[in-house]
N, C-alpha and C positions, 0 to 999 in steps of 0.2 A: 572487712564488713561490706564492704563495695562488690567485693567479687562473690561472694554470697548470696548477695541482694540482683546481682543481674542474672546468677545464673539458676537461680529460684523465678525470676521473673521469666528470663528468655529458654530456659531447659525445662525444669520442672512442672510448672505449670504444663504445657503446652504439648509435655511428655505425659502427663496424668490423663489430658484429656484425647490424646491420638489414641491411648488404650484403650480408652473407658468406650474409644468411637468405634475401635474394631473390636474390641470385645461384643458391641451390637448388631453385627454381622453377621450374617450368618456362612455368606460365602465372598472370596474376594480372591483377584489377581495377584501377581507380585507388581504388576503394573500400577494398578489401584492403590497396593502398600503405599508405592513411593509418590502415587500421586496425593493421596491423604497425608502423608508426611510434610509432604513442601507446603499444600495447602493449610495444614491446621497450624504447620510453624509461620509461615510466613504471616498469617492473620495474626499472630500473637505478637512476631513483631511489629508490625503495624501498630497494634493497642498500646505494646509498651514503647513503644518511637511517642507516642502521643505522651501518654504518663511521662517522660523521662525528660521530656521537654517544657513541663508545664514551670511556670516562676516562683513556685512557691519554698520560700524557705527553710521550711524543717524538711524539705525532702534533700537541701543539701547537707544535711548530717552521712547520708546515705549515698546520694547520688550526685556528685557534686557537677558541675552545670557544664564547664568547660570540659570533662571528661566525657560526660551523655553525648558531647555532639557530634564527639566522634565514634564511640558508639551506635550513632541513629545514623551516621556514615556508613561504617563498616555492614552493618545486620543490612541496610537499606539494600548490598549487595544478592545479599540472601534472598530476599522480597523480588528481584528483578528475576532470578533462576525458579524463583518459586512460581509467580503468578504466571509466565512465559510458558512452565509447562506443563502449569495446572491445565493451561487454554488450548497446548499442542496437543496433550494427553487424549482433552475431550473430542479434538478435530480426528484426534488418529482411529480413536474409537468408536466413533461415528455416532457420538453422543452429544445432545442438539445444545445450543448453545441458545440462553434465550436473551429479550434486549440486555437485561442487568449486569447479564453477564459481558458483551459488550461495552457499554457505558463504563464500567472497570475498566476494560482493560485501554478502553482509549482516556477515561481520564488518570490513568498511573500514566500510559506513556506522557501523557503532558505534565504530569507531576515530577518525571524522570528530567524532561526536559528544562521543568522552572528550576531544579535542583542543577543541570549542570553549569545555566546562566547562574545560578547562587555562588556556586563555588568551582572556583577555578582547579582542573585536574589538569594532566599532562596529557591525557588521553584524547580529554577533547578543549584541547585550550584553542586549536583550529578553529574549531567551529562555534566556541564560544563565544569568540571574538570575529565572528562572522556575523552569528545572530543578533548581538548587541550592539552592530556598527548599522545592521538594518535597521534597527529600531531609532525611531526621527526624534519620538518626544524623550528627553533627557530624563522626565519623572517616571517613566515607565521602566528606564535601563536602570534606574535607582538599585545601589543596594539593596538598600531599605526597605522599596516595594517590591522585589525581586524574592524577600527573604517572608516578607507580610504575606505574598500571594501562594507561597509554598504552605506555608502553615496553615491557612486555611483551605488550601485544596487538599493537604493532608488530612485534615480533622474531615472534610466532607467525604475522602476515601474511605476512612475509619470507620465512618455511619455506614455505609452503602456495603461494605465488605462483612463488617456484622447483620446487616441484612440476609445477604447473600450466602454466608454462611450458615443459618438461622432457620434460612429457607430448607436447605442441603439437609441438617439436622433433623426435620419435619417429616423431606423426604425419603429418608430413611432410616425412620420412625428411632427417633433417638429419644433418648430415655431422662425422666426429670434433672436427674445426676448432672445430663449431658451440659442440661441448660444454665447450670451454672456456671460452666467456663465457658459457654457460648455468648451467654445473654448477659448472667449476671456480672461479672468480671468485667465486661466492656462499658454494660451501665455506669458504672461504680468511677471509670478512666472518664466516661464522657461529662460525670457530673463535678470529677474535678478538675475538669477541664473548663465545665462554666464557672466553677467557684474560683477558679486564677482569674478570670475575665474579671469577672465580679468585686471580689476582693479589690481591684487597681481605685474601684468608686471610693474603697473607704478609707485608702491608704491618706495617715495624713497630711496635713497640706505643709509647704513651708515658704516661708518669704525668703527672698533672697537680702541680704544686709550689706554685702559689700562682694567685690570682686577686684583682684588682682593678677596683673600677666609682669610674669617672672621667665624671662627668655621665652621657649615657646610653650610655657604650663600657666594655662588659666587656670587661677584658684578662686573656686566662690565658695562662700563663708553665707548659711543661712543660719537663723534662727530658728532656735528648737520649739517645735509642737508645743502647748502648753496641757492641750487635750487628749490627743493619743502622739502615744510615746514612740520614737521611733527606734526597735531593738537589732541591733548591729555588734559584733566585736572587733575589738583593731584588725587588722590585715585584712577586710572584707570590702566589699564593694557592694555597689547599689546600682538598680535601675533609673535615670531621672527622664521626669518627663515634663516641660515646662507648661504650664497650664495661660489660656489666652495670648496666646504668642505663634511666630511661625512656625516655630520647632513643635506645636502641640502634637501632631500625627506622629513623631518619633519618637522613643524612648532608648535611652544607648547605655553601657554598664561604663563605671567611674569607681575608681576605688577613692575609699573613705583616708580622708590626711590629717581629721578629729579623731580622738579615739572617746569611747563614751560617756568618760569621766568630765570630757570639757564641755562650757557653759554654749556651744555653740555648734555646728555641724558643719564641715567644711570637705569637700573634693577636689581633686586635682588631675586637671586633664589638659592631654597633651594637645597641642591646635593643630592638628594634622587632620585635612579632609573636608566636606563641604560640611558636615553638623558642627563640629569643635569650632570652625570659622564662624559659625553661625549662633556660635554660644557668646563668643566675644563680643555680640553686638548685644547681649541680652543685659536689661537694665536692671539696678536694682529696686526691689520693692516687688518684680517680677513675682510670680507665686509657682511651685514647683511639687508635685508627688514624687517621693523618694521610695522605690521600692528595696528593699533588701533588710537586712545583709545579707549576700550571698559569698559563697566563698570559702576553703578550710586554709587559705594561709595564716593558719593559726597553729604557733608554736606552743609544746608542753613541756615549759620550762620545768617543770618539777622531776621528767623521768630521763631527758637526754640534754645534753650540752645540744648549743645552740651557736650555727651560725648562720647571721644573714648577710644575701649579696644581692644588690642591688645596684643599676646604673641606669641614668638618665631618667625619666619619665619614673621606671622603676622602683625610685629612691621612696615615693609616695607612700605604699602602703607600709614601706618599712618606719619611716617618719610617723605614722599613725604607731605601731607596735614598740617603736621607743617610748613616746608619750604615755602609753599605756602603761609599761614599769614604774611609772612616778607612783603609780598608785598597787602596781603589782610588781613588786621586785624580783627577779628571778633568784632561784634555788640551784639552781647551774650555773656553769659559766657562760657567758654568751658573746660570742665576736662578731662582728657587723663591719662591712665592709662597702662602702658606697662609693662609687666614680661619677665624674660630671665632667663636660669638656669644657665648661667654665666655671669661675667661682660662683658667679649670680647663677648656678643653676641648685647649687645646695639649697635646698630648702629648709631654712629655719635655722640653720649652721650653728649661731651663737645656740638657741636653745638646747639643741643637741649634744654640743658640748658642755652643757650645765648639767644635763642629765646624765652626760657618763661620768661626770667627775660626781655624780651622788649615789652611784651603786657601783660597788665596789666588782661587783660580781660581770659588770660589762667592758668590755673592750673598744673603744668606737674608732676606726681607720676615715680615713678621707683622701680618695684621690684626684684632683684635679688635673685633668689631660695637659690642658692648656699652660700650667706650669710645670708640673712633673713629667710629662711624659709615660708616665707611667700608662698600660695595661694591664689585666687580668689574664695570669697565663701560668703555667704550671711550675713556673720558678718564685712567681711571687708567691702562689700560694703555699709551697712547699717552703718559704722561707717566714711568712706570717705567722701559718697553721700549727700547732704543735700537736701531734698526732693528729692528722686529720682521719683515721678513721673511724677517730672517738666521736665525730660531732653530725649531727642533724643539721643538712643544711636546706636555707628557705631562698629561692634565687627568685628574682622579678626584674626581666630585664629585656630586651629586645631578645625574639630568638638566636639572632646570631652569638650575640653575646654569652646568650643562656646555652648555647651547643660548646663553644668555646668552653666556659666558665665547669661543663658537666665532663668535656672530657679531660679537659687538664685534673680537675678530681679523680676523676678514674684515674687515670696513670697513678695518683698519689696511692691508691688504695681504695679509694672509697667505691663502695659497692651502690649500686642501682636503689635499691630500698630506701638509701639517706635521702635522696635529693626529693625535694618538695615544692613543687612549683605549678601555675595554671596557665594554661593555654587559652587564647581567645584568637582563633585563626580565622572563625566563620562568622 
């Protein structure tokens, strides 16, 4: 459904309307082809970089969030060969270039440039770390503000490019048809682009009740809305963002460690980095917007066997989708498999083990480094698993781990399609 939905977004669309452009022609180059080509694709991705990025929840049935952002990576590459020679095209053809056109092209390269401070490549890890060791004030090299100040020079790219393209269409003389994937299509992105904005006023509020730090995972435990409801399912996460406090300007994703049946709402995050440090100092009674659920690590116990693997920090959202069978018992069989390098890092251990001993249908492992020794590696799992190509597996775990954990299954047999897992690199 994913790949469907992008490539209707990033192919078709954009395909319909490069036709619909030269079908209005009358006469034209092969130079002009490919310069309309890059041009009409590259603006559509722009629009859907925008759509693909917004926080809105029921788009992750479709587009799920960790997977877009490398998607608005990759296409972003398309967009650099595209507008580069959209601009050479016009120099070479001696076709005038007016300010707008200008203004583009130097506020993309500054948007290429907040993008490579954002995220660290190979390519230019040199000069990334050149840039950022210039920069004096410490709030400026921020993440945070590094990642805030891309997204809205994108969205103001976004406007000026449908402009600009708009104009193009006018002159030469494009037809009502045209204006609906010129005009109307990007209206449509830019109004649910202020309805995400928007929407964060009404999301509702929660109190914070209690907090605890368990080795290095802060767990805070609020109280649920009484007014508007907050809809989430197990394995999902949430945006939080703490309201009157120092942390207000930020909001950072947490997966959910309540699953929706319980009388309370609880996250678990690991304390790695200057905000999670900063969350540890936060009191309770604190008052916090909860945006989500985001996220499909959501298993379908009724049509595949199920296993999940989880280690360290990781354990969380699987802790949430145990809880969960108290009240939804699975129809498959399901094995779960959790590591931690110390006993106090299991979370909720006793309860966990109440709940496998109440459905017959789960399996529950536990491995403790610090006394077993044990690791994740294609002997244990081939000695665990019985038939592992039978089962749907759900992994959350550091990347390292999570590469280890995918290729030891591969060796066993299991194919690419099973494994089901989110990424949050950027």
């Amino acid at each position: 459904m994913m790949t469907f939905t992008l490539v209707f977004l990033y192919v078709v669309l954009p395909a319909i309307y490069f036709i619909l452009f030269l079908s209005g022609l009358y006469v034209y180059s092969p130079l002009s082809v490919v310069n309309y080509f890059f041009s009409i694709f590259s603006f559509y991705v722009v629009i859907n970089n925008i759509l693909i990025s917004l926080k809105i929840p029921v788009f992750q049935l479709r587009l799920p969030h960790d997977k877009m952002i490398k998607v608005h990576v990759f296409t972003g590459l398309f967009v650099i060969i595209g507008i580069y020679f959209h601009f050479f095209s016009k120099l070479l053809t001696g076709s005038s270039i007016d300010l707008l056109s200008w203004i583009l092209l130097v506020l993309f390269s500054l948007l290429y440039v907040i993008a490579i401070l954002w995220i660290e490549t190979p390519l230019f890890r040199k000069f990334r770390k050149k840039i950022l060791n210039r920069i004096q004030h410490p709030a400026l090299r921020a993440y945070d503000t590094i990642k805030k100040h891309h997204g809205y020079v994108f969205f103001l790219f976004g406007i000026l490019v449908t402009f600009h393209v708009n104009m193009a269409m006018v002159a030469n003389a494009g037809t009502p048809l045209i204006f609906i994937f010129s005009l109307g299509y990007p209206i449509i992105v830019f109004l649910l682009f202020a309805y995400s904005k928007i929407r964060k006023s009404w999301l509702p509020e929660l109190v914070l009740i209690e907090k605890r730090r368990v080795s290095d995972i802060q767990i805070l435990t609020f109280k649920k809305p009484e007014k508007k409801k907050l809809h989430y399912q197990a394995g999902q996460f949430a945006y939080i963002r703490f309201l009157h406090s120092p942390l207000s300007a930020e909001e950072h994703p947490f997966s959910f460690l309540s699953c929706p049946s319980d009388p309370y709402i609880s996250l678990g995050i690991k304390v790695l980095g200057d905000f999670t440090e900063k969350v540890t100092t936060i009191e309770p009674k604190t008052m916090a917007r909860i945006n989500g659920g985001f996220g499909n690590f959501i298993p379908r116990y009724d049509k595949e066997r199920t296993c999940f693997i989880g280690s360290g920090i990781g354990i969380v959202p699987i802790v949430s989708l145990l809880r969960d069978m108290k009240n939804h018992p699975p129809k498959q069989q399901v094995l779960c498999f959790l590591a931690v390098n110390i006993r106090e890092e299991l979370l909720y251990e006793k309860e966990m083990r109440e709940i496998a001993d109440s459905i017959p249908q789960l399996r529950l492992v536990f491995y403790v480094y610090q006394e077993d020794g044990i690791r994740y590696s294609e002997t244990l799992f081939g000695s665990e698993i019985p038939e592992p190509q039978t089962y749907s597996y759900y992994i959350c775990s550091s990347p390292t781990v999570r590469n280890l954990v995918v290729q030891s299954l591969n060796r066993l047999g299991v194919p690419k399609k099973q494994f089901h897992y989110e990424v949050f690199s950027y």
